[in-house]
Structures are given as structure tokens and as C-alpha cells.
N, C-alpha and C positions, 0 to 999 in steps of 0.2 A: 051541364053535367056530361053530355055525350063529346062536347072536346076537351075534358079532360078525362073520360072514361078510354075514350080511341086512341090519344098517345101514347096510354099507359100499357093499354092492352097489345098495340102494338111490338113496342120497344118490349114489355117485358115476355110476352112471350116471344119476342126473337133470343132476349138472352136467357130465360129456360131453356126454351128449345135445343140452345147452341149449349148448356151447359149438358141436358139429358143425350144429345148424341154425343156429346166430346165425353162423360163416363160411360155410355157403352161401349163406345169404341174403346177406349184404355181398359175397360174389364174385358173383352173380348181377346184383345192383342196381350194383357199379363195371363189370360189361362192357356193361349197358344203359347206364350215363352217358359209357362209353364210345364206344357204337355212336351215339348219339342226342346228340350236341353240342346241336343247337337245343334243349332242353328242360335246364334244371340239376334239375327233380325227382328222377331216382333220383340224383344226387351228394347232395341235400340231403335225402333219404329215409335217407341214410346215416349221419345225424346220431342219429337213434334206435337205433343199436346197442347203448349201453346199456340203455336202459330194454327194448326186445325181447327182449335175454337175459333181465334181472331179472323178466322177465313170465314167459318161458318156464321158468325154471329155479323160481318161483317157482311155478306152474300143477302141473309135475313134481313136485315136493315134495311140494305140498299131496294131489292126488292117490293119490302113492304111500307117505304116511309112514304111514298106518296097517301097511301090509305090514312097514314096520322096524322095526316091537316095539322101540321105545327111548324109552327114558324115558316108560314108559305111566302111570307119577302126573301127569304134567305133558303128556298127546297134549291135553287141550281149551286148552289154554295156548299151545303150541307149534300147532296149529292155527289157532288164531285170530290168532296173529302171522301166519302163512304167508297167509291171508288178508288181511290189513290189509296185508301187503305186497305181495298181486298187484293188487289194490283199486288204491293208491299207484300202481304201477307202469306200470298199465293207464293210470290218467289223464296221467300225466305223457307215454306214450308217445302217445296220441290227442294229445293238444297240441305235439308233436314231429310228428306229421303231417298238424295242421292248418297248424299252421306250413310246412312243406315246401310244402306246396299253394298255399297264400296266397302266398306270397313267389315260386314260380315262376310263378303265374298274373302277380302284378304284372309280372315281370321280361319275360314275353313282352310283356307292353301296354305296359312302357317304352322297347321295341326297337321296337315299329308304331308308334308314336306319338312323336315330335318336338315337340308343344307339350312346353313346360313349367311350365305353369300345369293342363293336365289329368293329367300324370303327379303332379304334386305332391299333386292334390286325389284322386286313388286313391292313393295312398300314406297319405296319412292316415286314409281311410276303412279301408285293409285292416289299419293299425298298430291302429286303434280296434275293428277287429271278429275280431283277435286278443286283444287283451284281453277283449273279451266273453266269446269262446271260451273262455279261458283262466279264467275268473271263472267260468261256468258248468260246466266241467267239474270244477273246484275243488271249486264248493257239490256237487254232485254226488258226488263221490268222499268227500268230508268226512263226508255223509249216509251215505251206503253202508259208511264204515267205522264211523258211529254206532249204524247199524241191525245191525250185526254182535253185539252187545252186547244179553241180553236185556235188561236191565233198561232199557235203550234204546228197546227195540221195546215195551218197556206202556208207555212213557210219552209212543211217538207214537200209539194212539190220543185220550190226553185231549191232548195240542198239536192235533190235526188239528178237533179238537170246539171248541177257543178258536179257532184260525185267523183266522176275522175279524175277533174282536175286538185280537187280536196285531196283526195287520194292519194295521188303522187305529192301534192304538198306537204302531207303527212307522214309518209313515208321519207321524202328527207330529211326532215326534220327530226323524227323519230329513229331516225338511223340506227344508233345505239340502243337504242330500247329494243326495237323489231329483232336487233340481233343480238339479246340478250336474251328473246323471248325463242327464238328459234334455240338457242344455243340452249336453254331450259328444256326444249323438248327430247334434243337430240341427245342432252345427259340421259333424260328419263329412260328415253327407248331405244337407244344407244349401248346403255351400261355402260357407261366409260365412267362412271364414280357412282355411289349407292349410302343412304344415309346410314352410317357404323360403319364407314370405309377408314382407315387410317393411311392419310397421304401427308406427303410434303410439299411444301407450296412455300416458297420468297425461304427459304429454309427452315421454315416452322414446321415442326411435323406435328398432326393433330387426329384427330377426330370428326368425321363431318357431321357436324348438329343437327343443319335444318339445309334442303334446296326448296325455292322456289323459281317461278319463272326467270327470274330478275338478277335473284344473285343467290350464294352458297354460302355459308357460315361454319366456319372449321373452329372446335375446342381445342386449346392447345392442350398440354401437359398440364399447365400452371395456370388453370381457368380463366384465363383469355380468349376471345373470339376474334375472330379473323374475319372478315365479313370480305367479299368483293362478289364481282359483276359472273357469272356462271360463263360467259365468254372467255372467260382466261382461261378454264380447262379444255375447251376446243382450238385455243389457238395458240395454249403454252404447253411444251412437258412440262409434266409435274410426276414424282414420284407417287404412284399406290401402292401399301402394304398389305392391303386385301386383297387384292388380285390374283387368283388361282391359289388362296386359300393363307392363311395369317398367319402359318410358321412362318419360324423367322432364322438364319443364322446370326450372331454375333461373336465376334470379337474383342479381344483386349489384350493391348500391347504393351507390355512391358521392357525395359532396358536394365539389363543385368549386368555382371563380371563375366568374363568370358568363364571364369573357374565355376561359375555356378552350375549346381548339379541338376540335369535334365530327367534322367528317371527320377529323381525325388519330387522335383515340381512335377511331373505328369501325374506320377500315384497322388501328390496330394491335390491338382487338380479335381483330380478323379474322386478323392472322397470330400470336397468343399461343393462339387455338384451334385452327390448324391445326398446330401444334407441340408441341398436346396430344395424347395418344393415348383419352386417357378421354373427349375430346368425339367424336359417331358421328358429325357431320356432317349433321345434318339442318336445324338451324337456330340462327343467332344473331340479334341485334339490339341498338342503343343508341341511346335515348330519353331526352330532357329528360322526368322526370316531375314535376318541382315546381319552386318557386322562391319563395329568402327574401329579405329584404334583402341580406344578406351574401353567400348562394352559392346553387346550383343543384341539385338532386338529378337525377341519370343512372344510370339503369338499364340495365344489362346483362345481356343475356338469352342463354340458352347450353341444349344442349338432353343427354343424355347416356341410356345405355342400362338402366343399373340405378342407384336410388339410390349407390351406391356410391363410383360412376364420376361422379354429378352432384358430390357431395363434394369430389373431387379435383379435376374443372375450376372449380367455385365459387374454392376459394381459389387453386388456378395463376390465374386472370384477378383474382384481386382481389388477389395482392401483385405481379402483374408489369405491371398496370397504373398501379400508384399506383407502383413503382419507375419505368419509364418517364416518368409526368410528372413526378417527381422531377428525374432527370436531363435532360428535355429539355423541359420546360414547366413550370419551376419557377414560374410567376408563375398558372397553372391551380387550383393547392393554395388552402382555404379561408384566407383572411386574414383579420385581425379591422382594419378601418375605422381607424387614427388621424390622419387631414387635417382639415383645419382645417373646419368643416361652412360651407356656404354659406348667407347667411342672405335671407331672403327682401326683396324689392325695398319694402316697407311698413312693415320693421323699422327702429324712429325710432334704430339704430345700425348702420343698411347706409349712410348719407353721412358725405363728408366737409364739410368746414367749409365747405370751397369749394363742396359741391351736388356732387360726385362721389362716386359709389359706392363704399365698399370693398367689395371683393371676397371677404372671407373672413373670420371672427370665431373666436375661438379658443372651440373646445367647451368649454374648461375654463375656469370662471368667475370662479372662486377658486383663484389660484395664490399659492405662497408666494414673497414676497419674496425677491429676491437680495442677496447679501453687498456686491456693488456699491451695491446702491441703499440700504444703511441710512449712518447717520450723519448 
């Protein structure tokens, strides 16, 4: 009766035990999240309930299984699980409250702070130094549950004796990697790009989704990602359009009639942008920028608040303006020349017989005979 009275007693008071402190603690930390609105840490502290019990219940075990004489062929077997899972459990729960931390720290500085160019650029540095976190606590835990293992622990003093020479093996090898990991750090704390940046990159211009160590993921327009190595914004230009803030100018070119009327396209520039909601109002303009034979280049200039929004007033002013002279300056639209060309006052076929001028000589030199004129 008393060996199966002792492993009962054991094992189930470790997991009471583990269950009565892991709900005080969540009732203690929901009446502080409660009492303390301004602060989400103890709500987000509340997220590690599991891994706190699995530590706790796991620590109780380990502690007390020698006392429950069970299965004593297999206690170094069954111990050393119990360990590799407090090990496990420990890490994952430290990263559950490095995370809690990080993310309420962020969350107060994105309540004080109103840019949104320095909220972005601490957002990405605190995403990039959770992953650190999480990377080193990793190798960490991995180690500790290797060194759990003798035949583990002779074979780190001969790794710790090669070291350097491992080292430098490593490091060339990993070339690429180390300097995609550097090149991760220096975006972070650098600010040379920020997650909500809109850049161009191989000529896609996008959205940056996610950085980590390794590499960068840009959304284009047309929900495609762009994925490469975070080394290409330290070692390529690349176009940022959030850079000292996300207005934007734009542009639209049009080619008219020289005869096209210039105060009528400005006024009506002028009220196709105020009847947009994506233009903020800061500035437009329309300018003769060139001219060919045939027609005229006019620039219209339009000012708007994030790429986005430039996008949308670009084409509202370039199809409601070319429909407008459509229907009300149809003679403004690019024509191609076919009048008779006027020939210069020296050309021995600008007179008439008489010694008077003609007036005009048909461009076309060689034309084919009429049905009239043969026979």
C-alpha cells in the first residue's frame, strides 16, 4: 500500500501544488492589470501561464521523484527528462517575459510619441532585439540541455581547446550569413529603413512588411513580397519614400496641340484636385515643359500625403483631364500634320506661269493615277 500510496502522493501533490500557485499568480497579475490600466505588462505577463506551471510542476517533480521510489531501474532516465524539461521550460518562459517587457515598453512610447516615423523606427529595433533575445536564449537552453549529458560534458573540454580554430572555420564559412546578421543590426539601429517604410528596391516600390536578422520582406502594390538578404540595403541604394516624412510630389505628363488652351487646363486642374480627397492641398501647378513639331509637353504637378494617396490623384487628374479636353477642347488632343506643306519663296515650283506664287504643293510627290485620268 505504501508504494503506491508515495507515488501518488508525490506526483499529485507536485501537480496541485503547480496548479494552486500558477492560479494565484494569474489572479494576482489579472487584479494588477486590472488596477493599472496605463501599463498592459501584468495582462501581457499573463501570457506565460503555461510555460510557469510546466516550470513549476516540472522543478516539483524533479526535486521530489527520488522520494516516490517508482520505477527506480529507469530514476537516471526519468530524471534527466525532468530536467531537459525544466531547462525547455525555463527558456521558453524567460522569452515570454522578455517579450511582455519589450512590447509594453514599446506600447508606452507609442502613446507619448505621435511621430510616426520614430514609433516605426523603435518598433523594428524592439522586433529585431527580441529575436536576439530569443536566439540567444535558445543557444543557451540547447547548451544546457547538451551539457546535461556526460558524454557531452568530455567532449566540451576538447571543443573549448579547438575554439578558435572552430571559430575562424565558422566564420568563413558563414560569410554571408554573419554579414547579413551584422547588416540586420545596423538597419535596426542605424534607421536606414523602418517596418511601414515605403521604398524602391530592383524597381518595385513597396511596403516593408517584416525585418529580421537575415533578410527584409517588401509588400508591393499588387500583394506580392519581395523577400532578399537585409545586406542589399547596406550595400545597394535604394529609394525611401519615408524618409523625412511621406509627402510626396507628383507628376503627370501630358502631350497636347500647341493651340491648347493653358489657363483653361490650370482652372480646371485646379477644381479635379479639389474634388479629390487624396490631394492634402498643399500644392499644384501646370507648366509647358517641352515642345516638338507636332505638340507640346504639360506638366502637371499635384502634391499628396503618402505615396499612396499620390497614386490616386496621379491618375484621377490624368484621366479627367484628358476626358475634359476630350469633350470640350477636342482640337487641344495631339494631331498628326496632313495640309498641304508650304513651300519655300526660292523653290523653282512655288510660281505660277504668270510670276505668281502658289501657295501650297502637295507633300505627296508621287500619287497614283485616277481612273478619270487614264485612257
Amino acid at each position: 500500500m505504501e508504494n503506491l500510496l508515495r507515488p501518488l502522493i508525490v506526483i499529485g501533490g507536485s501537480v496541485v501544488l503547480t496548479l494552486l500557485i500558477g492560479w494565484t499568480t494569474d489572479l494576482l497579475l489579472r487584479k494588477a492589470d486590472e488596477r493599472h490600466h496605463e501599463t498592459p505588462l501584468w495582462g501581457l505577463l499573463r501570457r506565460g501561464r503555461i510555460p510557469y506551471q510546466l516550470v513549476l510542476c516540472a522543478a516539483f517533480l524533479r526535486a521530489s521523484y527520488d522520494e516516490a521510489q517508482l520505477l527506480e531501474q529507469h530514476r537516471t532516465a526519468i530524471g534527466r527528462t525532468l530536467t531537459l524539461v525544466l531547462i525547455g521550460a525555463t527558456a521558453w518562459l524567460v522569452i515570454r517575459i522578455a517579450a511582455a517587457i519589450v512590447e509594453s515598453t514599446y506600447s508606452r512610447y507609442a502613446r507619448a510619441h505621435r511621430d510616426p516615423a520614430r514609433v516605426r523606427r523603435v518598433r523594428t529595433q524592439v522586433t529585431l532585439i527580441m529575436r536576439v533575445v530569443s536566439a540567444i536564449v535558445g543557444v543557451v537552453a540547447a547548451a544546457a540541455m547538451l551539457l546535461t549529458f556526460p558524454a557531452m560534458r568530455a567532449a566540451g573540454a576538447s571543443l573549448l581547446a579547438s575554439a578558435g580554430l572552430l571559430g575562424i572555420v565558422a566564420g568563413i564559412a558563414a560569410q554571408s550569413t554573419l554579414s547579413n546578421l551584422f547588416a540586420g543590426l545596423q538597419i535596426a539601429f542605424g534607421d536606414m529603413v523602418r517596418l511601414g517604410d515605403v521604398v524602391v528596391v530592383e524597381g518595385e516600390w513597396g511596403t516593408v512588411d517584416e525585418i529580421t536578422l537575415t533578410f527584409l520582406t517588401v509588400r508591393t502594390w499588387d500583394e506580392r513580397r519581395i523577400t532578399m538578404p537585409v545586406s542589399y540595403f547596406t550595400s545597394k541604394p535604394f529609394e525611401n519614400w519615408s524618409r523625412g516624412g511621406a509627402q510626396m510630389t507628383g507628376t503627370v505628363f501630358l502631350h497636347v496641340d500647341h493651340a491648347a488652351p493653358l489657363p483653361a487646363m490650370r482652372d480646371r486642374l485646379r477644381d479635379i484636385l479639389r474634388s479629390c480627397p487624396a490631394w492634402d492641398g498643399r500644392h499644384y501647378d501646370l507648366t509647358v515643359t517641352d515642345s516638338t513639331p507636332s505638340t507640346m509637353e504639360v506638366r502637371a504637378l499635384m502634391t499628396a500625403k503618402d505615396p499612396d494617396d499620390l497614386w490616386t490623384v496621379r491618375v484621377t487628374v490624368r484621366e479627367q483631364l484628358i476626358h475634359w479636353l476630350t469633350e470640350t477642347h477636342p482640337y487641344a488632343l495631339p494631331r498628326v500634320n496632313t495640309a498641304d506643306a508650304v513651300l519655300p519663296p526660292t523653290h523653282p515650283a512655288s510660281h505660277n506661269g504668270d510670276g505668281t506664287a502658289l501657295r501650297t504643293h502637295r507633300s505627296r510627290v508621287h500619287e497614283a493615277p485616277r481612273a478619270s485620268d487614264r485612257g
